[in-house]
KELOGU-584801 format. One record per atom (N, C-alpha, C): residue number from 1; residue in one letter; atom name; x, y, z. Coordinates in nm, 2 decimals, padded with zeros to 4 digits. Layout:
@i->NUM&aa->A&at->CA&xx->X&yy->Y&zz->Z;
...
//
This chain:
@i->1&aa->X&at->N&xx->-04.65&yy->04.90&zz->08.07;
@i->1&aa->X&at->CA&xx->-04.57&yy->04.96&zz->07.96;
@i->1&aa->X&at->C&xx->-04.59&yy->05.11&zz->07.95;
@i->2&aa->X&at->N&xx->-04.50&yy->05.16&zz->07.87;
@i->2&aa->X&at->CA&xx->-04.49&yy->05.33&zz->07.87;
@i->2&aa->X&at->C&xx->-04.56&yy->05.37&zz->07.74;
@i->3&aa->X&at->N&xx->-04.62&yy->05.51&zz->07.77;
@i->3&aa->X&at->CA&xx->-04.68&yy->05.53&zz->07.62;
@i->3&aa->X&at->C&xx->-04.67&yy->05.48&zz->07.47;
@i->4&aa->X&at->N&xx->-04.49&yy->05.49&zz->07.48;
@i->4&aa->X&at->CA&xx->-04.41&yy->05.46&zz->07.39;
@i->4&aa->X&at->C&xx->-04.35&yy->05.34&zz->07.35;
@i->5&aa->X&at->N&xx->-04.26&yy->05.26&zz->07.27;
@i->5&aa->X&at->CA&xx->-04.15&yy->05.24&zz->07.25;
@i->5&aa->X&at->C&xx->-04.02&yy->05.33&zz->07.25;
@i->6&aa->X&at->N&xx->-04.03&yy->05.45&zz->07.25;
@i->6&aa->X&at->CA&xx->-03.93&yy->05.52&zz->07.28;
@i->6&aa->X&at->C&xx->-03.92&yy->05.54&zz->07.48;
@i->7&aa->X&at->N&xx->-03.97&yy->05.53&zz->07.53;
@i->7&aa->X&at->CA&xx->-04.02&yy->05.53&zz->07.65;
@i->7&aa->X&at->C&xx->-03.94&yy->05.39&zz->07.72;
@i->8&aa->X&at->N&xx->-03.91&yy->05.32&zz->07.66;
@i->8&aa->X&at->CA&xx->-03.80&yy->05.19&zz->07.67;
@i->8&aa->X&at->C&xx->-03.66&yy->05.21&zz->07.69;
@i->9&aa->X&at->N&xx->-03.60&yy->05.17&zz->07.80;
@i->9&aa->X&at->CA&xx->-03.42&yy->05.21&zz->07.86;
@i->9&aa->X&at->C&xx->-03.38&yy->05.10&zz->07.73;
@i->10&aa->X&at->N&xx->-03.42&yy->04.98&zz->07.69;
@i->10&aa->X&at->CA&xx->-03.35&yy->04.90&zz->07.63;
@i->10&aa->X&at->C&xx->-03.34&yy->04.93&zz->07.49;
@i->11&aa->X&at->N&xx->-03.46&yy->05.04&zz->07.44;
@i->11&aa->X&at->CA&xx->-03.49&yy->05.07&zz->07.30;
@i->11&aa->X&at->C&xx->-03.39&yy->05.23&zz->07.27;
@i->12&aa->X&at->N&xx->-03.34&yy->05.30&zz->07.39;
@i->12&aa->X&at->CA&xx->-03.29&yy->05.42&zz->07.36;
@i->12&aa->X&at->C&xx->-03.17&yy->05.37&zz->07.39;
@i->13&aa->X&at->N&xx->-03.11&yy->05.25&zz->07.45;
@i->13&aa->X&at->CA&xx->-02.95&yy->05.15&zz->07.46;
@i->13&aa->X&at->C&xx->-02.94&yy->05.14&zz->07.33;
@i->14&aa->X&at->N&xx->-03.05&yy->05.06&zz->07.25;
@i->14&aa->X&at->CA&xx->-03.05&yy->05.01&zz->07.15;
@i->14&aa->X&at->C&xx->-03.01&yy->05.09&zz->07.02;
@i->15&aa->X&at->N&xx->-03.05&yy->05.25&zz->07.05;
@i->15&aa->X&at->CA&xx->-03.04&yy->05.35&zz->06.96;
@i->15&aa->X&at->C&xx->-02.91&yy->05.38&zz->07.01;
@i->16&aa->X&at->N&xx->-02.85&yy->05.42&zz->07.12;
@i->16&aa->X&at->CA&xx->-02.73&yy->05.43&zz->07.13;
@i->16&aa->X&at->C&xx->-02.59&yy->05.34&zz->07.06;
@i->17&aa->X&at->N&xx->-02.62&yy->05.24&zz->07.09;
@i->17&aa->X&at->CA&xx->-02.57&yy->05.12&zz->07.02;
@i->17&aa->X&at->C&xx->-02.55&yy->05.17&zz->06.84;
@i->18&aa->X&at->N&xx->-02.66&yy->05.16&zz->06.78;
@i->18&aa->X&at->CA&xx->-02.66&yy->05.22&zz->06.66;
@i->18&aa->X&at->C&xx->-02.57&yy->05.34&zz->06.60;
@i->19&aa->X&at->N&xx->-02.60&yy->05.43&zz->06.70;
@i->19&aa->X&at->CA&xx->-02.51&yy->05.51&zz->06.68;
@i->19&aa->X&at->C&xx->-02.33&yy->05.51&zz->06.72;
@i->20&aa->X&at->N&xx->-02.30&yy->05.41&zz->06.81;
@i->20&aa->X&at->CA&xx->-02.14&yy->05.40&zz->06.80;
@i->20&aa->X&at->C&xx->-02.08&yy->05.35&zz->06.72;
@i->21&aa->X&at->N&xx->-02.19&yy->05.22&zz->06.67;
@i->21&aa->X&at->CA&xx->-02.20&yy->05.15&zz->06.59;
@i->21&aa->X&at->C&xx->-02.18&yy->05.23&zz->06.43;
@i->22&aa->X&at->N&xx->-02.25&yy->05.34&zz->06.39;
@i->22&aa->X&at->CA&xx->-02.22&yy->05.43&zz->06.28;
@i->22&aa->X&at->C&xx->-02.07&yy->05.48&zz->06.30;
@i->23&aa->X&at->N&xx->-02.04&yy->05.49&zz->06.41;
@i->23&aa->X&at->CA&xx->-01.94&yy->05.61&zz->06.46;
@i->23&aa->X&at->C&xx->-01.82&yy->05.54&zz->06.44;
@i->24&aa->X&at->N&xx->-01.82&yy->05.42&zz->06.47;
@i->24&aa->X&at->CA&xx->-01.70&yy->05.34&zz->06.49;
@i->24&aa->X&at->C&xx->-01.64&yy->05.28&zz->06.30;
@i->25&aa->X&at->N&xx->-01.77&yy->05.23&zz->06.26;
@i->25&aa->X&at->CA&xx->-01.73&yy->05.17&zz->06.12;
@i->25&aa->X&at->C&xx->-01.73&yy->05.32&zz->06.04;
@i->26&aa->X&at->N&xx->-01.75&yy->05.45&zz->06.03;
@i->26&aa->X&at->CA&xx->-01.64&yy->05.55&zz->05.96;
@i->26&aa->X&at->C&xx->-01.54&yy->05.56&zz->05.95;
@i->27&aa->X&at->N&xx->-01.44&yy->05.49&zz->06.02;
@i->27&aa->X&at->CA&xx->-01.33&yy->05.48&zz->06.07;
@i->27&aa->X&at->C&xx->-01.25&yy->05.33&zz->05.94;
@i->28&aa->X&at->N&xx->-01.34&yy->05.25&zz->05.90;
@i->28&aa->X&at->CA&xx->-01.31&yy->05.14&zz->05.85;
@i->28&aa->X&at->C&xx->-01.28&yy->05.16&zz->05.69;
@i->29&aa->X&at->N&xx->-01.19&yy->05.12&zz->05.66;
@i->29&aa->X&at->CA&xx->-01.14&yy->05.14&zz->05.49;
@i->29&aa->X&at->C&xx->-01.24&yy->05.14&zz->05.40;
@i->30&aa->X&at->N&xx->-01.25&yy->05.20&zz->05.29;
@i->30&aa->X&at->CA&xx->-01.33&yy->05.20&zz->05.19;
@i->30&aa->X&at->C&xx->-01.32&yy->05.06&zz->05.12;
@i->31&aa->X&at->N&xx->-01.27&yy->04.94&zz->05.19;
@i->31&aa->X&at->CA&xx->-01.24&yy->04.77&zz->05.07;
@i->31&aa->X&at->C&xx->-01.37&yy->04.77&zz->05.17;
@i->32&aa->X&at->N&xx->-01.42&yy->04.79&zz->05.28;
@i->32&aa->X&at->CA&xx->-01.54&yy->04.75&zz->05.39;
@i->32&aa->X&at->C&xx->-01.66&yy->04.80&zz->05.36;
@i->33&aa->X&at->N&xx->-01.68&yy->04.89&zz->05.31;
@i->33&aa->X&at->CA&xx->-01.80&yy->04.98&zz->05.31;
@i->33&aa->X&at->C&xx->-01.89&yy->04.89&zz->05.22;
@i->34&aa->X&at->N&xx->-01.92&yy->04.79&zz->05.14;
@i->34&aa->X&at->CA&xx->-02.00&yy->04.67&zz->05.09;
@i->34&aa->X&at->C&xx->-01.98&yy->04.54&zz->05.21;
@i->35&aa->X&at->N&xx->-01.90&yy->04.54&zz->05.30;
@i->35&aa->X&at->CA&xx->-01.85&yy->04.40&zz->05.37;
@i->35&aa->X&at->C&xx->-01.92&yy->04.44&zz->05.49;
@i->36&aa->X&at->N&xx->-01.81&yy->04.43&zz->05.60;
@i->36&aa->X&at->CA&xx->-01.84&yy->04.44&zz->05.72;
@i->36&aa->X&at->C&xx->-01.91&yy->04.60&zz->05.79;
@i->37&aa->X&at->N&xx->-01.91&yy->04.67&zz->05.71;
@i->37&aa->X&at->CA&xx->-01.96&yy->04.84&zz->05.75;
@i->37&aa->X&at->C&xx->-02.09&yy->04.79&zz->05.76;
@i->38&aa->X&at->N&xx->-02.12&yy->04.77&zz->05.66;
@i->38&aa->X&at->CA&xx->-02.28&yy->04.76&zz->05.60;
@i->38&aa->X&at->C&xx->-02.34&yy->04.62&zz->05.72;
@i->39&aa->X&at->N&xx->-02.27&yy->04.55&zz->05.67;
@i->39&aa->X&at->CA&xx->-02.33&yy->04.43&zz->05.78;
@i->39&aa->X&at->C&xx->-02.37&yy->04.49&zz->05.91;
@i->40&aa->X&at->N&xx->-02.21&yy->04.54&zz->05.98;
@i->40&aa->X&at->CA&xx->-02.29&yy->04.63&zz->06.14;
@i->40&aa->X&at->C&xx->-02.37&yy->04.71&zz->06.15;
@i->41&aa->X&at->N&xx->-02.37&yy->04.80&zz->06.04;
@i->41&aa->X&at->CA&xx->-02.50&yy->04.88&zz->06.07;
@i->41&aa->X&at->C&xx->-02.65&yy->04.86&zz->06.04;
@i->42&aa->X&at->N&xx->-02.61&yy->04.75&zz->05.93;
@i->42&aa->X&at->CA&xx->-02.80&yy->04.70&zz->05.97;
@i->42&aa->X&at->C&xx->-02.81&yy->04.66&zz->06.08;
@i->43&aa->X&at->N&xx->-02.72&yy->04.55&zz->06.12;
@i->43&aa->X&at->CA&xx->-02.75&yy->04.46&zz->06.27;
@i->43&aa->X&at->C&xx->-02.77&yy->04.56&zz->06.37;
@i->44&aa->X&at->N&xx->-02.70&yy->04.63&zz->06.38;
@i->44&aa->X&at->CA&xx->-02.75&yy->04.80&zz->06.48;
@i->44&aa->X&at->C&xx->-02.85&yy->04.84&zz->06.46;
@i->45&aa->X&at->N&xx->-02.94&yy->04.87&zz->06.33;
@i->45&aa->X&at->CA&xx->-03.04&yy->04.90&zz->06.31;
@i->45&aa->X&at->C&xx->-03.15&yy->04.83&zz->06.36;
@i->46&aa->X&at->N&xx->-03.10&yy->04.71&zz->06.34;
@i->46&aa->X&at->CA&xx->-03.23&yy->04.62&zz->06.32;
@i->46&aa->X&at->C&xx->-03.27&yy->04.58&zz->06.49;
@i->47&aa->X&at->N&xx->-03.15&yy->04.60&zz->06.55;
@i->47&aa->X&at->CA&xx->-03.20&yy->04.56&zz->06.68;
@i->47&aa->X&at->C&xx->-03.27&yy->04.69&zz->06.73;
@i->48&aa->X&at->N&xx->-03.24&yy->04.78&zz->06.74;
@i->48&aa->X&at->CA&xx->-03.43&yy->04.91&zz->06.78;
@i->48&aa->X&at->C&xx->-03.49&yy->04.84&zz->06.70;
@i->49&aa->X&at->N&xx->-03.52&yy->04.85&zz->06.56;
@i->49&aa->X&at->CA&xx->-03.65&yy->04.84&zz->06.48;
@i->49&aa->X&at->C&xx->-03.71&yy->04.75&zz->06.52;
@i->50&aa->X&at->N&xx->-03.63&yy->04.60&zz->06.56;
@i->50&aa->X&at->CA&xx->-03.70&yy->04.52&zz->06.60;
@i->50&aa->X&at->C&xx->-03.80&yy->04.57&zz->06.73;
@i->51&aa->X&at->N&xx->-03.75&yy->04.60&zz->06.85;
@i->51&aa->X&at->CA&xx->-03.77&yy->04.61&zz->07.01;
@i->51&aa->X&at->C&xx->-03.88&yy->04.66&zz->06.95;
@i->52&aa->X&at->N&xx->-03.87&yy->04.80&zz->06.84;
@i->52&aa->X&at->CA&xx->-04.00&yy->04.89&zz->06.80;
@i->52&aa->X&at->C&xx->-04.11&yy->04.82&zz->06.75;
@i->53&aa->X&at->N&xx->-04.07&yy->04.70&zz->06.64;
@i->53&aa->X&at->CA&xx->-04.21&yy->04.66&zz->06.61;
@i->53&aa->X&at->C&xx->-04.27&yy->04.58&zz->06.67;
@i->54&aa->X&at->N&xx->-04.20&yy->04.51&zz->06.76;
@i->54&aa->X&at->CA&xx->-04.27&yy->04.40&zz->06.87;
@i->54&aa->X&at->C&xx->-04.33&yy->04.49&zz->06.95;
@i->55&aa->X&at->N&xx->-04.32&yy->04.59&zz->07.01;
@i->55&aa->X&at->CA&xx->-04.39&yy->04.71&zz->07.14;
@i->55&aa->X&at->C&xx->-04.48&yy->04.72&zz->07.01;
@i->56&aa->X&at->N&xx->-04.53&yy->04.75&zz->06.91;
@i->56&aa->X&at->CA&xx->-04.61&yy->04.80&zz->06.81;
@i->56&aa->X&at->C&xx->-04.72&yy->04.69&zz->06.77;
@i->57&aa->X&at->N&xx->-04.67&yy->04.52&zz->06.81;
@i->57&aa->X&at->CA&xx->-04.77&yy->04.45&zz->06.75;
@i->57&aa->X&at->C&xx->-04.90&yy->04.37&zz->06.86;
@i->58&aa->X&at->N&xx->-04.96&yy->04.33&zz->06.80;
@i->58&aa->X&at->CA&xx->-05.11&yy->04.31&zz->06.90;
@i->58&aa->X&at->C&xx->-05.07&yy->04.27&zz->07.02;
@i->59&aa->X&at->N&xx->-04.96&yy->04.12&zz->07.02;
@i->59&aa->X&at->CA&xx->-05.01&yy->04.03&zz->07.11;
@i->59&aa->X&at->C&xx->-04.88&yy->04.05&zz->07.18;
@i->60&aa->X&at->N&xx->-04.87&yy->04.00&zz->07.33;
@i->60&aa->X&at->CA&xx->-04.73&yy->03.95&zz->07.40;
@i->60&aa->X&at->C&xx->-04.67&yy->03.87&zz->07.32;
@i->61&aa->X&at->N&xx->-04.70&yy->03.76&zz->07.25;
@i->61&aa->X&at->CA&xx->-04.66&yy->03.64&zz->07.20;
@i->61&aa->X&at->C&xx->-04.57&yy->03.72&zz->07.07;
@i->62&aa->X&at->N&xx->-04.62&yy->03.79&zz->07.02;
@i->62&aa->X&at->CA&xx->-04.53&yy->03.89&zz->06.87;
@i->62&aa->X&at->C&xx->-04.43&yy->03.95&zz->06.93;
@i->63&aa->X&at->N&xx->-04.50&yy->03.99&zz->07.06;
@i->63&aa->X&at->CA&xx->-04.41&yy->04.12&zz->07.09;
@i->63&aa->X&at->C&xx->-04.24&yy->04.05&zz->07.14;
@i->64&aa->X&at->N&xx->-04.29&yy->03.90&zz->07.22;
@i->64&aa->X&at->CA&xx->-04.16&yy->03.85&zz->07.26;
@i->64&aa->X&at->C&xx->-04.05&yy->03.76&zz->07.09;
@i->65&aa->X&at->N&xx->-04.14&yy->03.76&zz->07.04;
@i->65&aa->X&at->CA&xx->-04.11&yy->03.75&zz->06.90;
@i->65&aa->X&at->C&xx->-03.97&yy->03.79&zz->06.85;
@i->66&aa->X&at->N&xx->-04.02&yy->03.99&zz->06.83;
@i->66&aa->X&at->CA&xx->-03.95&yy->04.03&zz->06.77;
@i->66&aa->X&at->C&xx->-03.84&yy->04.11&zz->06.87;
@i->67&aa->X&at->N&xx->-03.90&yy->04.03&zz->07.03;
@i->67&aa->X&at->CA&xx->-03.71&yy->04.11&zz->07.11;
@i->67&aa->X&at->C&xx->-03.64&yy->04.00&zz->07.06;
@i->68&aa->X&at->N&xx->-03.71&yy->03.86&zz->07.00;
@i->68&aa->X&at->CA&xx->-03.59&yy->03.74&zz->07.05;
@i->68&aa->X&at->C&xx->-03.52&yy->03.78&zz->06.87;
@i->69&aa->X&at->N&xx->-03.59&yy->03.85&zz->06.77;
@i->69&aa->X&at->CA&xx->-03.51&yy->03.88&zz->06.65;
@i->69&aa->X&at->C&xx->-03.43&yy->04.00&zz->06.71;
@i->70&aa->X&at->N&xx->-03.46&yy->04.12&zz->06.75;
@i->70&aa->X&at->CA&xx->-03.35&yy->04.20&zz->06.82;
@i->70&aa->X&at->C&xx->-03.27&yy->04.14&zz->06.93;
@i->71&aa->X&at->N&xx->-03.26&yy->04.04&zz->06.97;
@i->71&aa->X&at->CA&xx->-03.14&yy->03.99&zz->07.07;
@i->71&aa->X&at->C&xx->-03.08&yy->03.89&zz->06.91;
@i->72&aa->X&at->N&xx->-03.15&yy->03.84&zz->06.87;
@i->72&aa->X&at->CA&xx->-03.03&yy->03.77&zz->06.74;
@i->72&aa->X&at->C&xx->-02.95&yy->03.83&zz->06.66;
@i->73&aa->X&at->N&xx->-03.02&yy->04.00&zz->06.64;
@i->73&aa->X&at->CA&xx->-02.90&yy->04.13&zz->06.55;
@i->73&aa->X&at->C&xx->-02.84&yy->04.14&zz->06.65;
@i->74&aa->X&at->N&xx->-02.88&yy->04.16&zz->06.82;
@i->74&aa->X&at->CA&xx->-02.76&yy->04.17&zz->06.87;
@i->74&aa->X&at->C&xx->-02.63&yy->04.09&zz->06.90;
@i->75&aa->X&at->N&xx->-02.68&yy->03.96&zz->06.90;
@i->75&aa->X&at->CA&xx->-02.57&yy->03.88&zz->06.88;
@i->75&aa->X&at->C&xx->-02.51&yy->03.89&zz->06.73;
@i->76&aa->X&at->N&xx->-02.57&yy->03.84&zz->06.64;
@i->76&aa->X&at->CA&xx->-02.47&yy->03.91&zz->06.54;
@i->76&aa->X&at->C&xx->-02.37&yy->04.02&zz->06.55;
@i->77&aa->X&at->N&xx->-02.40&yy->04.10&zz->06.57;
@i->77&aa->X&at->CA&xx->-02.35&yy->04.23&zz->06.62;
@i->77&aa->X&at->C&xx->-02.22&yy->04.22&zz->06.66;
@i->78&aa->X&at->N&xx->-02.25&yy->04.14&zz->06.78;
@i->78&aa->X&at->CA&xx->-02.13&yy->04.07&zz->06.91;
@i->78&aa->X&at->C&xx->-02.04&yy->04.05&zz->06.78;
@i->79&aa->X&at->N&xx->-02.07&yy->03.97&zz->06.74;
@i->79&aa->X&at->CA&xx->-02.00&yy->03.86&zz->06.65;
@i->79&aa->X&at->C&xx->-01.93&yy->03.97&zz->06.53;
@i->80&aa->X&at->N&xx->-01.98&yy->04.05&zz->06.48;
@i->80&aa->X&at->CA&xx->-01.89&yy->04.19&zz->06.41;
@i->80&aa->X&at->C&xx->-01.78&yy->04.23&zz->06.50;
@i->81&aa->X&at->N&xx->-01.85&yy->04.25&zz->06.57;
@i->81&aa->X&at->CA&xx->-01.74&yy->04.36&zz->06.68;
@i->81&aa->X&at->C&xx->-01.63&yy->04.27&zz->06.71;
@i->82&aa->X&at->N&xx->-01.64&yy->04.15&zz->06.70;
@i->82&aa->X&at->CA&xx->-01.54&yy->04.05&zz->06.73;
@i->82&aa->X&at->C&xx->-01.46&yy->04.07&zz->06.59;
@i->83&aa->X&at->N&xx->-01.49&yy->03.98&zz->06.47;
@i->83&aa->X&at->CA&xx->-01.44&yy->04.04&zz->06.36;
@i->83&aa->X&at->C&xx->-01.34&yy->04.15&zz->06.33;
@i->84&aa->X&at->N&xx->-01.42&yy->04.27&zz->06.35;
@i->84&aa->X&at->CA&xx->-01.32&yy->04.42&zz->06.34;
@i->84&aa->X&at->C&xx->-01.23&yy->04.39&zz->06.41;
@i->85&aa->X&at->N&xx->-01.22&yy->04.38&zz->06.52;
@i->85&aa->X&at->CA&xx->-01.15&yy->04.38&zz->06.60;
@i->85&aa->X&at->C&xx->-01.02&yy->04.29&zz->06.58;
@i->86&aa->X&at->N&xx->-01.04&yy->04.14&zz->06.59;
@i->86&aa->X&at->CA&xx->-00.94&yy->04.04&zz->06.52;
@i->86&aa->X&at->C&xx->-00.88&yy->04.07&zz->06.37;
@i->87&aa->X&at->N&xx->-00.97&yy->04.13&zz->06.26;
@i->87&aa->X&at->CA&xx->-00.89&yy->04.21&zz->06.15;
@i->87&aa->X&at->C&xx->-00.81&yy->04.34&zz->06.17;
@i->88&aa->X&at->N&xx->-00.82&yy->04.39&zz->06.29;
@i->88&aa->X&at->CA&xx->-00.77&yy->04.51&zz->06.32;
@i->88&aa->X&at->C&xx->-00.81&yy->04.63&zz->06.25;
@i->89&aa->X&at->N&xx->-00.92&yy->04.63&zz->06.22;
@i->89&aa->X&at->CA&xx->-01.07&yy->04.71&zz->06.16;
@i->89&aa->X&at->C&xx->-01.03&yy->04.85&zz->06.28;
@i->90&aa->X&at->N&xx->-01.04&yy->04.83&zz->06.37;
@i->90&aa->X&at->CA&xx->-01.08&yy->04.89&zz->06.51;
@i->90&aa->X&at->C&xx->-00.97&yy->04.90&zz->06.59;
@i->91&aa->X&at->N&xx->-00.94&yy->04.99&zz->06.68;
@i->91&aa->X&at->CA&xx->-00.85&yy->04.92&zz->06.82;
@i->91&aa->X&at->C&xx->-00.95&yy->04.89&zz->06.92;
@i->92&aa->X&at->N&xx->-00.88&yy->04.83&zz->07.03;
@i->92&aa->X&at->CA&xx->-00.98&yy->04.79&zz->07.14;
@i->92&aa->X&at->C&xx->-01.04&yy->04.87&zz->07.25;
@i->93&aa->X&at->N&xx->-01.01&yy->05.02&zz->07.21;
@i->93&aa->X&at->CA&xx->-01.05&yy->05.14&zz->07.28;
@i->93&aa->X&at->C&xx->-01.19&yy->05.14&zz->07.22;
@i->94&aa->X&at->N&xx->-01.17&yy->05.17&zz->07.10;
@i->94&aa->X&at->CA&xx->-01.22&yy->05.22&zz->06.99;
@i->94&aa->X&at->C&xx->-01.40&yy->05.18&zz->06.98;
@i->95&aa->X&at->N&xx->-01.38&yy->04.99&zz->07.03;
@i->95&aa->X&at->CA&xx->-01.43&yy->04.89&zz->06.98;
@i->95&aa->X&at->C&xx->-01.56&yy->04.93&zz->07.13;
@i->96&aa->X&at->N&xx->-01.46&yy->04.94&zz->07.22;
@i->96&aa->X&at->CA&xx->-01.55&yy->04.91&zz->07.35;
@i->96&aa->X&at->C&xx->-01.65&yy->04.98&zz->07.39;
@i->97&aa->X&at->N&xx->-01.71&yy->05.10&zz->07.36;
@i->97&aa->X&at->CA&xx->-01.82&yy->05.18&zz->07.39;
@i->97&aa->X&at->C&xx->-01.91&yy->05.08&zz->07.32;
@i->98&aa->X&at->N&xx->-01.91&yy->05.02&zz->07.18;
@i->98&aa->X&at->CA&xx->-02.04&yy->04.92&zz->07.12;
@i->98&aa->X&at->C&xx->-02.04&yy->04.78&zz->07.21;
@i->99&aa->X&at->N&xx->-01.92&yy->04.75&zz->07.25;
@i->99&aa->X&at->CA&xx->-01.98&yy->04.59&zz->07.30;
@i->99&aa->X&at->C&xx->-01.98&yy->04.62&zz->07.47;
@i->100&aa->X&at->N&xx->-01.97&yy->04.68&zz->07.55;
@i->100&aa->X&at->CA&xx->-02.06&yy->04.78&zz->07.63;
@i->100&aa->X&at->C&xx->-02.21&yy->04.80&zz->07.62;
@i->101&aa->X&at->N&xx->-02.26&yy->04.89&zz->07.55;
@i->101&aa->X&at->CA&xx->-02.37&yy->04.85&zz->07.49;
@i->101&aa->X&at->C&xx->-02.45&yy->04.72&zz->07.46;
@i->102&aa->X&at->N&xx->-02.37&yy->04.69&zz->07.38;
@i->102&aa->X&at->CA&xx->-02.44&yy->04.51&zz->07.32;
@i->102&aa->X&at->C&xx->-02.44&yy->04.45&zz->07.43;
@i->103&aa->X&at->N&xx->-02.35&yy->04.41&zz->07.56;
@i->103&aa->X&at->CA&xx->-02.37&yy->04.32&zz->07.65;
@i->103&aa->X&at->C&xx->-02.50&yy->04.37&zz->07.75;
@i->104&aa->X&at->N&xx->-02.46&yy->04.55&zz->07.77;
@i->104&aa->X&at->CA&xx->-02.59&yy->04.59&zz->07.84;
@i->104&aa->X&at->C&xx->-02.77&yy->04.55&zz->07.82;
@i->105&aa->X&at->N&xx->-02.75&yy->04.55&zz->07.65;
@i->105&aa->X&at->CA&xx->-02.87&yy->04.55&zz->07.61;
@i->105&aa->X&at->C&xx->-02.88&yy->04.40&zz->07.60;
@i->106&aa->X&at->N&xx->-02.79&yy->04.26&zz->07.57;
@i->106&aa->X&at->CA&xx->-02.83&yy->04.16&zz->07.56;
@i->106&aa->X&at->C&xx->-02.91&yy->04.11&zz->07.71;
@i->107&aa->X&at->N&xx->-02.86&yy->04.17&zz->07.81;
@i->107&aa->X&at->CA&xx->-02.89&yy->04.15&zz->07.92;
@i->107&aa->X&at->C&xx->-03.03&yy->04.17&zz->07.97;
@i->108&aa->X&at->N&xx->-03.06&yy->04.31&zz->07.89;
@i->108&aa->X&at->CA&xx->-03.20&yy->04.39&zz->07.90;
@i->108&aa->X&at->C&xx->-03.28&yy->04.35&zz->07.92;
@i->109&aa->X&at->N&xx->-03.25&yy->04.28&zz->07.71;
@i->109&aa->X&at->CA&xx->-03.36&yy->04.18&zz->07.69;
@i->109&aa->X&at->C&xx->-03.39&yy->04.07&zz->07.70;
@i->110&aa->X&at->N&xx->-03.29&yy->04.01&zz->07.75;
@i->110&aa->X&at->CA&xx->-03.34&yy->03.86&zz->07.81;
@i->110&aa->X&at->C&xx->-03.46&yy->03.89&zz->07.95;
@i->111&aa->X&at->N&xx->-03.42&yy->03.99&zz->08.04;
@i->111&aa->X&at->CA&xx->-03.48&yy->03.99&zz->08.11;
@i->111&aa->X&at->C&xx->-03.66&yy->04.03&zz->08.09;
@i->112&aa->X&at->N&xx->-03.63&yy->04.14&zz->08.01;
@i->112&aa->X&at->CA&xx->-03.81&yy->04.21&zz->07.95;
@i->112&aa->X&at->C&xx->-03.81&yy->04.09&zz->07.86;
@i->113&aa->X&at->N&xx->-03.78&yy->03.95&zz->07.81;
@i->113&aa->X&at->CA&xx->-03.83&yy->03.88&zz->07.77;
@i->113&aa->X&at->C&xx->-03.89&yy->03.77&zz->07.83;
@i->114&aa->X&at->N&xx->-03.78&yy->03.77&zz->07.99;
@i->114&aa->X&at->CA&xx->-03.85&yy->03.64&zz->08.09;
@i->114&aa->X&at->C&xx->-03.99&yy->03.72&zz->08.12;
@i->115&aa->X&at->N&xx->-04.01&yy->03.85&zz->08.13;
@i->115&aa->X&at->CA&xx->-04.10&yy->03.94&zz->08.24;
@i->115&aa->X&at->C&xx->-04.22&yy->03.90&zz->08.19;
@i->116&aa->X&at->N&xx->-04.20&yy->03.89&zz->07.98;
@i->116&aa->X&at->CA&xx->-04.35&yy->03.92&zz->07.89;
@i->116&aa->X&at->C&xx->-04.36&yy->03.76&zz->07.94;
@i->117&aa->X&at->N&xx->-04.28&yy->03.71&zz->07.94;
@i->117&aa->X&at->CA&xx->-04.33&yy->03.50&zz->07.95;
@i->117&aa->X&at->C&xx->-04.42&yy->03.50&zz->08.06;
@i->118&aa->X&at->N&xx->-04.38&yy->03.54&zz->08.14;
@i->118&aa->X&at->CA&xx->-04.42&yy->03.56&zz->08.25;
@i->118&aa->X&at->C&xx->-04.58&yy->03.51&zz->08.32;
//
């Protein structure tokens, strides 16, 4: 492993994500900003924080823990981006740099999660 958690391709995806993720729901009506705004951007959040706290805690066994809670914000996620999109929240230009992202990073982490089983 690298000095870091920032030192992580799936944890600086993960922050990218976050951020289109911000970028995209500005865009979404003020009836949203308690509803589905808020929802995406914790699930954005929470998938780094997670990756972060699991690279932060003692064991392999935590650490695979908290990617399998950061792959569950990222499915949620999924599951937003689908939402906006079918409400017409979003267009599907608009939409595609985050679930881009999300598929890159679900992929990531399945795999840095077979590596820690390992």
């Amino acid at each position: 492993m690298g000095a870091s958690f920032k030192d992580l391709l799936v944890w600086q995806k993960a922050i990218q994500l976050c951020s289109e993720t911000y970028h995209l729901t500005a865009s979404f009506p003020p009836s949203e900003q308690f509803g589905l705004t808020n929802q995406m951007r914790r699930a954005s959040v929470s998938i780094a924080s997670n990756i972060a706290e699991g690279y932060g805690r003692s064991t392999k066994g935590e650490y695979v823990l908290f990617l399998g809670h950061a792959r569950g914000s990222n499915c949620e996620l999924q599951t937003q981006l689908i939402i906006a999109r079918n409400l017409s929240l979003c267009g599907g230009q608009a939409v595609e740099p985050a679930e881009r992202y999300s598929a890159e990073i679900s992929r990531m982490l399945n795999s840095l999660m077979s590596k820690l089983r390992a």
